[in-house]
N, C-alpha and C positions, 0 to 999 in steps of 0.2 A: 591825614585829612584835616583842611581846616573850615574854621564856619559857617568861612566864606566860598568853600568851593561850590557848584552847583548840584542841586541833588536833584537826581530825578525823580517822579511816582512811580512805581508801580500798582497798577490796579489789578486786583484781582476779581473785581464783583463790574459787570453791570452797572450803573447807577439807579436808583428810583428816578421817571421822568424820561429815561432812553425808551427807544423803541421796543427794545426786549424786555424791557420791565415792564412795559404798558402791557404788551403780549401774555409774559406771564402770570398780570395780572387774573388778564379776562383766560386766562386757562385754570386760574386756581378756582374763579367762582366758575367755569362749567361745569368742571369736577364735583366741584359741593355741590350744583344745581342736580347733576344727574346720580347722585348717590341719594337726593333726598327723593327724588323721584322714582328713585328703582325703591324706596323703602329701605335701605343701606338702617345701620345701628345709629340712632340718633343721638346716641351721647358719643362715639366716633366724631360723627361729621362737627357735635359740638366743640368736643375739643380742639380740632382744626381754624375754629374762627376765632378772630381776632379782631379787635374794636376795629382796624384799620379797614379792612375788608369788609366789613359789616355792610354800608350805608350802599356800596357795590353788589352784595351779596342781594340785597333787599330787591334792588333791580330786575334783580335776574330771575327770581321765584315769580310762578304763581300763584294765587291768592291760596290756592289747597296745598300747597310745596311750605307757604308762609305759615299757614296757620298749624300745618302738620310739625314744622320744625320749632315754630315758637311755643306750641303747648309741650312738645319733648322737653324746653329748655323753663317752663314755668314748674314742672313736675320735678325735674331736675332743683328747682330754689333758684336758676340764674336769671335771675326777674333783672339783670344788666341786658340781658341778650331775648326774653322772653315780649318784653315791652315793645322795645321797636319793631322785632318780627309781628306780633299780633296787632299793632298798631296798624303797622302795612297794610295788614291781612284786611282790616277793619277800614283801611283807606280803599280800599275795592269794591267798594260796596256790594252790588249783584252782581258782580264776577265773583266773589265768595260760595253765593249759592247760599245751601242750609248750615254753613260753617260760621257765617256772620256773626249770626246772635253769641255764638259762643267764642268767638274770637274778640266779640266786644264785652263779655264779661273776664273773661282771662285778662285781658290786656288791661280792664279796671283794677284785677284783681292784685296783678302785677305792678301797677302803682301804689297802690297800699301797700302790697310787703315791701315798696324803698321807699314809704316813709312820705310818699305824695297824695298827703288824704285830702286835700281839696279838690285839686282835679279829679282822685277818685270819688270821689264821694259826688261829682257831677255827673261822671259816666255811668255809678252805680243807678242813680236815680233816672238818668236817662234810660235806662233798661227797665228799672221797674216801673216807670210812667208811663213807655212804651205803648200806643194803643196797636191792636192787633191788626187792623185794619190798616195802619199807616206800615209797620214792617211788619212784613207777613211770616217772616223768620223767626221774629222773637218767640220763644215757647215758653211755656209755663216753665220748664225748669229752670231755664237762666235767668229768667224772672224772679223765681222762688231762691236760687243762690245769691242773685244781688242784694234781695231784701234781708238775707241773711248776715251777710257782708256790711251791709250798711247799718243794723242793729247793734253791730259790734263797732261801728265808726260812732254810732252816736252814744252810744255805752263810753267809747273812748274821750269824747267832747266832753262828759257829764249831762248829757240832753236824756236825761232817765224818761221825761214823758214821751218823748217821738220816739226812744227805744218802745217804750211801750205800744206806741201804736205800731210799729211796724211791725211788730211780735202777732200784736191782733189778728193784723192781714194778714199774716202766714199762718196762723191757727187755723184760719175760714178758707186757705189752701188744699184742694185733694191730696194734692203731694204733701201737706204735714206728717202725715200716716208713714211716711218713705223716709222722714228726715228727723224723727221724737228724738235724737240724739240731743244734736240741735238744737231744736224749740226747745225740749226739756230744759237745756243749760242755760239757755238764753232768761228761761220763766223763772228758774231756780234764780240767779243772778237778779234781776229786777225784782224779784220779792224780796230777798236780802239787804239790799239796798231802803227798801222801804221798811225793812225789820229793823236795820240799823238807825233808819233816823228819828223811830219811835223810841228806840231802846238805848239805855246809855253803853256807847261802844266802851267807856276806859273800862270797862266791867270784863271786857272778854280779854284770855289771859293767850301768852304766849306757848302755851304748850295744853293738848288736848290727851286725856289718854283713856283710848276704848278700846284697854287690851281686852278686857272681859269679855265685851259684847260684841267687838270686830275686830280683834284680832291686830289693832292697830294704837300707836304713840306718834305724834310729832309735835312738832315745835322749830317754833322763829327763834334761831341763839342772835342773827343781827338781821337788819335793815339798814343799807348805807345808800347814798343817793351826792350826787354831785350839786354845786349848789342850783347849775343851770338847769339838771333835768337830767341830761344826756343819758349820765352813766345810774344804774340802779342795782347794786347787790343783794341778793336774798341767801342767808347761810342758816341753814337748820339739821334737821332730820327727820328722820321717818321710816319709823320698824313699821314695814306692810311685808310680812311674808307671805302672805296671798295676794298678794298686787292688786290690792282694793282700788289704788289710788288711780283716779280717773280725768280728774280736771283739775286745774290751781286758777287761779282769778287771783289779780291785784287790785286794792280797792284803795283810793285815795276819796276821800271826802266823796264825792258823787261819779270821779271817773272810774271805770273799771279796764283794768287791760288781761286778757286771758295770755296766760304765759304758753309756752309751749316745751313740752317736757322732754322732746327732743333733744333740746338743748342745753338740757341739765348734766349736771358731770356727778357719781355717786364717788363717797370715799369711805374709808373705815374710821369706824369711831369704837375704839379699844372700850371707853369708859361707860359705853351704854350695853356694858354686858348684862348686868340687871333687869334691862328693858327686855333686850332680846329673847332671856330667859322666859319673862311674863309673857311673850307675844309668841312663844315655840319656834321662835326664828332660828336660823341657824348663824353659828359662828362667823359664818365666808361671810355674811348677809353684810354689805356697803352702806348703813344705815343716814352717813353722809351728805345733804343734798345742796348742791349750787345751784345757784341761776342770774349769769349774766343778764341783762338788760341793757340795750342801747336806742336811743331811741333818736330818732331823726328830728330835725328843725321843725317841724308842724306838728310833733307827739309829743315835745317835752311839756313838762309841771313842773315850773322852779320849784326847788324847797323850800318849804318855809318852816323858821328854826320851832321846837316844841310839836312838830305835825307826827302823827302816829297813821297807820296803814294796817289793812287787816288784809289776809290772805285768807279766800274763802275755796274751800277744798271739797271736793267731789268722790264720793265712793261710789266704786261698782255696784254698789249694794244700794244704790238708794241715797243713803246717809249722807248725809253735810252737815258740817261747821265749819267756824270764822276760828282764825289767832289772827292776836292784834302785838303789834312793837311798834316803839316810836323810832322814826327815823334817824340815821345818824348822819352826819356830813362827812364827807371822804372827797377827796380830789380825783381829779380826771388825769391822771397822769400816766406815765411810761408804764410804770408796774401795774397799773389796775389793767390797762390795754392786754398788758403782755398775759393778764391772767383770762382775760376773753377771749384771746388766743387758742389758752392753754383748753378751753371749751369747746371752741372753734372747732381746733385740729384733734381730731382721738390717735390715740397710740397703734401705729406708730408715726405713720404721717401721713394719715387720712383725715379729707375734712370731712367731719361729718354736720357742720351746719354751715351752710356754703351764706346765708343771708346777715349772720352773725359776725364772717370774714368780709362781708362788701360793709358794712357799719361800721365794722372797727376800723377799718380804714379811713372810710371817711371822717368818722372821730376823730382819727390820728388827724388826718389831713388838716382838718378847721381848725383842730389849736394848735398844728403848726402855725400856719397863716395867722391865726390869731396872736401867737408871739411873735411870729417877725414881725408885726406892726409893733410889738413894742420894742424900742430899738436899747440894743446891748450899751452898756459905759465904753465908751471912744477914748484909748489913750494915742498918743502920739510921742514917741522916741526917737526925734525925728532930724536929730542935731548932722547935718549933711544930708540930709533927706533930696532925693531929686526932684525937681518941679514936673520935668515931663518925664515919668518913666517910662520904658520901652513895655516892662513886665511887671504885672501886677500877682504876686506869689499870695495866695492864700493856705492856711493853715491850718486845722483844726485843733482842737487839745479837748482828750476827755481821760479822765482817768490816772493819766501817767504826764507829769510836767517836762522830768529833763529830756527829752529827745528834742523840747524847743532849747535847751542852749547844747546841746552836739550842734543843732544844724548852723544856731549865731556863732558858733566856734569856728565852724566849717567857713559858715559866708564873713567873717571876720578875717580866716587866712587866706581866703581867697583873693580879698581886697588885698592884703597885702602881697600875694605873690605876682597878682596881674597890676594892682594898680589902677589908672584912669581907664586899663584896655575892657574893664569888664562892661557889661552893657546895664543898664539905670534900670534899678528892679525896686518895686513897693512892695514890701513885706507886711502880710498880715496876719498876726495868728489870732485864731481865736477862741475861747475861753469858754467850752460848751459844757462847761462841770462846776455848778455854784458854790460845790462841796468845798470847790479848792481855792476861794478867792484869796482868802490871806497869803496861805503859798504861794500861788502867782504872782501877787503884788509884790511879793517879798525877792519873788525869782526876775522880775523884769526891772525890778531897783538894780540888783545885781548884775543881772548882766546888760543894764546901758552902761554902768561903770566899770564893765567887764572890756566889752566890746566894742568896737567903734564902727557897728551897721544898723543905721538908721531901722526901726520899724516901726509896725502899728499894733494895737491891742486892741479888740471886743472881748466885753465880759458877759454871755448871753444871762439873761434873766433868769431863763430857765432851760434844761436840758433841749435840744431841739432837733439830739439824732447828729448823723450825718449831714444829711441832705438839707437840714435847715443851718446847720454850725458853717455849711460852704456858702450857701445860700445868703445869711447873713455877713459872711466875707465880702464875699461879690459885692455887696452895694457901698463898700467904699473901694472899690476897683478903679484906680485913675489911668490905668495903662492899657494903649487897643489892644494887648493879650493879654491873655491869664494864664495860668500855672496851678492849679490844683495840687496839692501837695500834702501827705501824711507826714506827720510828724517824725515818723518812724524810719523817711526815705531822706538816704545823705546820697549827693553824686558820689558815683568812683571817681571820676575822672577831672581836671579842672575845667575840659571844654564840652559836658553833659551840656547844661543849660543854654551856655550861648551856640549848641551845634544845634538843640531843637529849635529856638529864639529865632536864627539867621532861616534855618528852612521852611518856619513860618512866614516870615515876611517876604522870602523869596517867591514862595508862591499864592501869596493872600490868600484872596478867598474860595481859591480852589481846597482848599483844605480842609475839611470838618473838624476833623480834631488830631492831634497828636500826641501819642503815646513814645513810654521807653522803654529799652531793655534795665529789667529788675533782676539783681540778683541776692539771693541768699548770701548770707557770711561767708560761708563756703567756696564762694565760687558758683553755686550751681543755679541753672535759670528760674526766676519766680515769676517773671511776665516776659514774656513777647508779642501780645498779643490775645485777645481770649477767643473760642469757638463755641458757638452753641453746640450742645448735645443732648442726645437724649440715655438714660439709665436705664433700662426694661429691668437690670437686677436689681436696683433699689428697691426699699417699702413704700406701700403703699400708693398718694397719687405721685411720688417722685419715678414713679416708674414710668412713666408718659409724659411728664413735663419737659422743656424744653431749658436746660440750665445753663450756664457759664463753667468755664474749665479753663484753665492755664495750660495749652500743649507744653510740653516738654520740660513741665516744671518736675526741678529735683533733678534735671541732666546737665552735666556738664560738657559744654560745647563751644563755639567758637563758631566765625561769623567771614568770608572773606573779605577783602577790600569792595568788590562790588556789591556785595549784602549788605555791608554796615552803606556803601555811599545812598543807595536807593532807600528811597520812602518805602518801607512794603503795605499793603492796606493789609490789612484786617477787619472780623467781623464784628469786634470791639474793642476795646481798652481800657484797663482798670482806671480809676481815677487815684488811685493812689500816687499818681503823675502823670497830669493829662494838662495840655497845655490848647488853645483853641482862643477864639476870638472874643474879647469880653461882649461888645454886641451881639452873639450869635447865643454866648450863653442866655443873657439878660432877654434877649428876642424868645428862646424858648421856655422863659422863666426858670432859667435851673434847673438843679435837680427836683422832680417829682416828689409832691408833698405825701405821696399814699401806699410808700414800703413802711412798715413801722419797725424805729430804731435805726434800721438800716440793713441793706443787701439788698443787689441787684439795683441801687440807682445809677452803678454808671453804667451799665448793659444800657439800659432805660432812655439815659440819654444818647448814646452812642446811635440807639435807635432812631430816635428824633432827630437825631441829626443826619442821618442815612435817609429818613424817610423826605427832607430838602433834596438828596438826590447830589450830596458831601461823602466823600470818602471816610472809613476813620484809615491812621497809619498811624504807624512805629518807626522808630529811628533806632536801628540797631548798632549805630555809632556812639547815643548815649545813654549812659550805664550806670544805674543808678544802684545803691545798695538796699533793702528793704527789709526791714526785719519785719515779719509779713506778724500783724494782727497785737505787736508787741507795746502800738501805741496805745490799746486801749486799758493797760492795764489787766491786774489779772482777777477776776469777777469771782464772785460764788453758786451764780446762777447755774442750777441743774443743767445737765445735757440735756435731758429733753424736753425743757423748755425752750431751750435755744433752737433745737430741729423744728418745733412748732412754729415758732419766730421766723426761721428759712423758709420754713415749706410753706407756708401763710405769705411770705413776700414773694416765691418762686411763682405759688401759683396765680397772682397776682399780674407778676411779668408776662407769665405764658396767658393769661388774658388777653392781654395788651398786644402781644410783640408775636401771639404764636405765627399768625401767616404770615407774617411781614419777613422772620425766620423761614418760613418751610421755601419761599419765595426766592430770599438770599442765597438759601443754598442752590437752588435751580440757575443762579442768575451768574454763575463763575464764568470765567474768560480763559477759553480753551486758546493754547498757544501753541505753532505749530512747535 
């Protein structure tokens, strides 16, 4: 075969935008319509939706379908999927009926937990302003919950006097008597506050101990905080063998924020056996305590250097006190994420704070975007560089350097085995590991006076993952194609690159993307293609998620002449050599800024790219080698932090991509 000859498609899927795609669309939301209608499990039908389907789905409910599925999915924590449902519900107005009122404090409510307290804090007060007479729906109780809700926004401003008076009004509430939980914390909190500003705080210490009288010791060992706000750690402990402990509250200067202890991760502390003795604790007892914090764009409090914080604490029993520590500075980086994660996901890979995984991502996300505006050091090695390339090869490097001079080795004898016949490609690798600038420097000196193939160098600022280290490639991409390309991946063959190259160009932009055949050392298959599947034996939520999987990897097999000439589609392909149109990528902005570290961005894109209503395909003519995962170096990071990591970006994906998946598979092209 050569690169030139013509290759045909084979489609296997339907496209998004045919006829049967539109069909199966409005089949997947009747389905959902009438499962939520018959009363069907509503964390079932939730797992089924997918952002795509969403704004379709909303359509199709009525106002009692809306509000019954969007408070399923606010009790659930998925305040992604709970907001737009109750919002609907709440855009119905008396088609609602008596569900209104409380679809309009849900849906308030639901923008607070993501972190949109202005808007909230207008819908809250709309509810409690509410006169009775204008909506006749509104009840005292969703009343009495807003005003509760909004005590704790204004607690969070530092607005201590309007907390105060709204605490008032809920005092002179009949339902106070229903809710002293509540009110009680609320009043406790607001009196502290006013104790504190009478009383000198440096005075209160970071460890409290009422083993005697309750049965109880803790203590603040750190306070760390990012400089912007974002990120917030709390590292202490606390021997409660009676589980006194009731409430925690963070207290900066006048804002208060009530943590929530759900979210807390316990661990062993060998060295507070002394304590446990004094408190009749037992040995097993976790005395340990975490607590991530992440806080969205409208909650943060820059740090400021010298600031101290008090954590004021709640017993069953009545009882409270304050510890106080001064703040520390800590960066927002890979590792602090990866440990909000490790909070996130419980063992073994269940999430059990599902609001804590939509933050950490977005975290992730903004200071991705935040560092690719600051742009990497540009080298250029470029002595015969092409003016117009055909192909713009991007690179990544994290971890492990020499696999970039195998591959300059490679494309070095390549030149010279073909000559002018090869086709004009811009090389870029890029340098997503700060750890190793001097080694790089020292390695790309070498090998320009090694090699005679022009390239290009990015040295990124700062670690930026996968999907930012391609992402920052891409923007110096001079060629209408791309080539995504691991470090790790050398062609077997001399005509890999120019056999995908020519059947790009042969069929523009019918194309979405193009994938290869990968193999192991061995011989045996690493990619042809990926499939979604689902795992029921797996733990935990991987047992319903919707993953990626390599058919037929680890077998050795073989391809006829008409197999390797044809395009074949598939439902994705790995980006560890994935070739596509640089407009098409730069059109969808890349890869996605909110898998953290990385896993599942090229599914992700292969999605977006299907969802144009683009094929993805494989070229099982070229063959590429991949020594699969060997680019990144070999880490010390535990195993199960790394499944945390997985499972946190899986189910991310399965957010996004689940129907648009359950969809694909309905949408195959029966042949006779």
């Amino acid at each position: 075969m050569q690169p030139s000859d013509p290759r045909p498609l084979k489609r296997r899927f339907h496209p998004e935008g045919s006829e049967l795609a539109v069909s199966l669309r409005e089949q997947q939301c009747e389905e959902l319509r009438k499962q939520v209608a018959s009363g069907a499990d509503p964390q079932a039908i939730l797992r089924r939706i997918g952002y795509d389907i969403l704004p379709t789905l909303i359509e199709k409910l009525d106002p009692q379908d809306l509000y019954a599925l969007g408070h399923a999915a606010y009790e659930s924590h998925r305040h992604d999927l709970a907001h737009p449902l109750l919002a609907a519900a709440v855009a119905a107005g008396e088609k609602a009926g008596d569900l209104l009122p409380w679809a309009q404090l849900f849906a308030a409510l639901s923008l607070r937990a993501l972190g949109q307290l202005g808007e909230a804090k207008i819908r809250l007060i709309e509810i409690v302003e509410a006169e009775q007479a204008e909506q006749g729906a509104i009840s005292p109780v969703t009343r009495f919950q807003a005003g509760l809700a909004l005590c704790w926004i204004h607690l969070g401003e530092g607005n201590r006097s309007t907390a105060g008076e709204c605490l008032q009004s809920l005092r002179q509430s009949p339902l106070c008597s229903e809710n002293l939980h509540e009110v009680d914390l609320l009043g406790r909190v607001i009196s502290t506050l006013e104790w504190l500003e009478s009383n000198p705080r440096e005075e209160l210490k970071h460890t409290v101990d009422r083993a005697q009288d309750a049965g109880i010791v803790a203590a603040i060992d750190a306070l760390r905080i990012s400089p912007c706000g974002t990120l917030l750690q709390l590292e202490g402990w606390v021997v409660d063998p009676s589980n006194q402990l009731r409430e925690l509250c963070l207290v900066r200067g006048e804002r208060v924020w009530r943590l929530n202890l759900g979210e807390a991760s316990y661990f062993s502390r060998p060295d507070l056996h002394e304590v446990l003795q004094r408190c009749h604790a037992s040995s097993d007892l976790h005395p340990g305590l975490r607590l991530q914090l992440l806080a969205m764009p409208e909650e943060r409090l820059s740090y400021q250097p010298g600031e101290a914080a008090e954590l004021f604490v709640v017993l069953r029993s009545g009882m409270q006190f304050c510890l106080r520590r001064g703040l520390q500075s800590t960066t927002l980086g890979t590792e602090q994420l990866k440990q909000v994660l490790d909070t996130a996901i419980a063992q073994p890979t269940r999430l059990q704070a599902p609001m804590l995984l939509h933050r950490a991502r977005e975290a992730w996300s903004q200071q991705l975007l935040a560092k690719l505006e600051q742009p990497g050091e540009h080298q250029s090695f470029s002595v015969g560089s092409p003016e117009d390339p055909e192909l713009s090869v991007v690179v990544p490097l994290y971890g492990r350097l020499d696999f970039m001079e195998y591959q300059l080795n490679w494309f070095n004898a390549w030149r010279r085995r073909k000559g002018n016949q090869i086709p004009a490609i811009q090389l870029i690798y890029v340098l997503d590991d700060p750890r190793l600038n001097q080694e790089f420097d020292a390695l790309t000196k070498r090998c320009q006076t090694l090699y005679s193939v022009p390239f290009e160098t990015i040295k990124n600022q700062a670690n930026l993952g996968f999907a930012g280290a391609n992402n920052s490639g891409v923007q110096l991409a001079k060629a209408p194609l791309l080539l995504l390309l691991n470090s790790d991946v050398l062609p077997a063959k001399d005509d890999s690159l120019e056999l995908m190259l020519r059947a790009m160009q042969q069929h523009g932009e019918a194309i979405g993307a193009l994938g290869a055949r990968l193999l192991f050392d061995n011989g045996a298959i690493q990619h042809c293609g990926m499939e979604f599947v689902t795992e029921p034996d797996l733990d935990g939520d991987l047992s319903w998620l919707w993953l990626n999987e390599h058919p037929l990897k680890g077998v050795n097999t073989g391809y006829g002449h008409q197999q390797q000439l044809e395009l074949q589609e598939v439902e994705a392909a790995t980006a560890a050599c994935l070739m596509l149109r640089t407009d098409l990528y730069r059109e969808l902005r890349g890869f996605s800024s909110h898998y953290v570290v990385g896993d599942f961005e090229d599914s992700d894109l292969c999605l977006k790219i299907r969802s144009m209503g683009l094929p993805i395909l494989v070229d099982l003519a070229a063959v590429f080698h991949h020594l699969e995962r060997q680019s990144v170096g070999i880490g010390d990071e535990n195993h199960s932090l790394k499944a945390k990591v997985m499972t946190a970006n899986a189910i991310t994906h399965h957010q996004r991509w689940c129907s648009a998946i359950e969809r694909m598979k309905r949408a195959g092209i029966t042949t006779p």
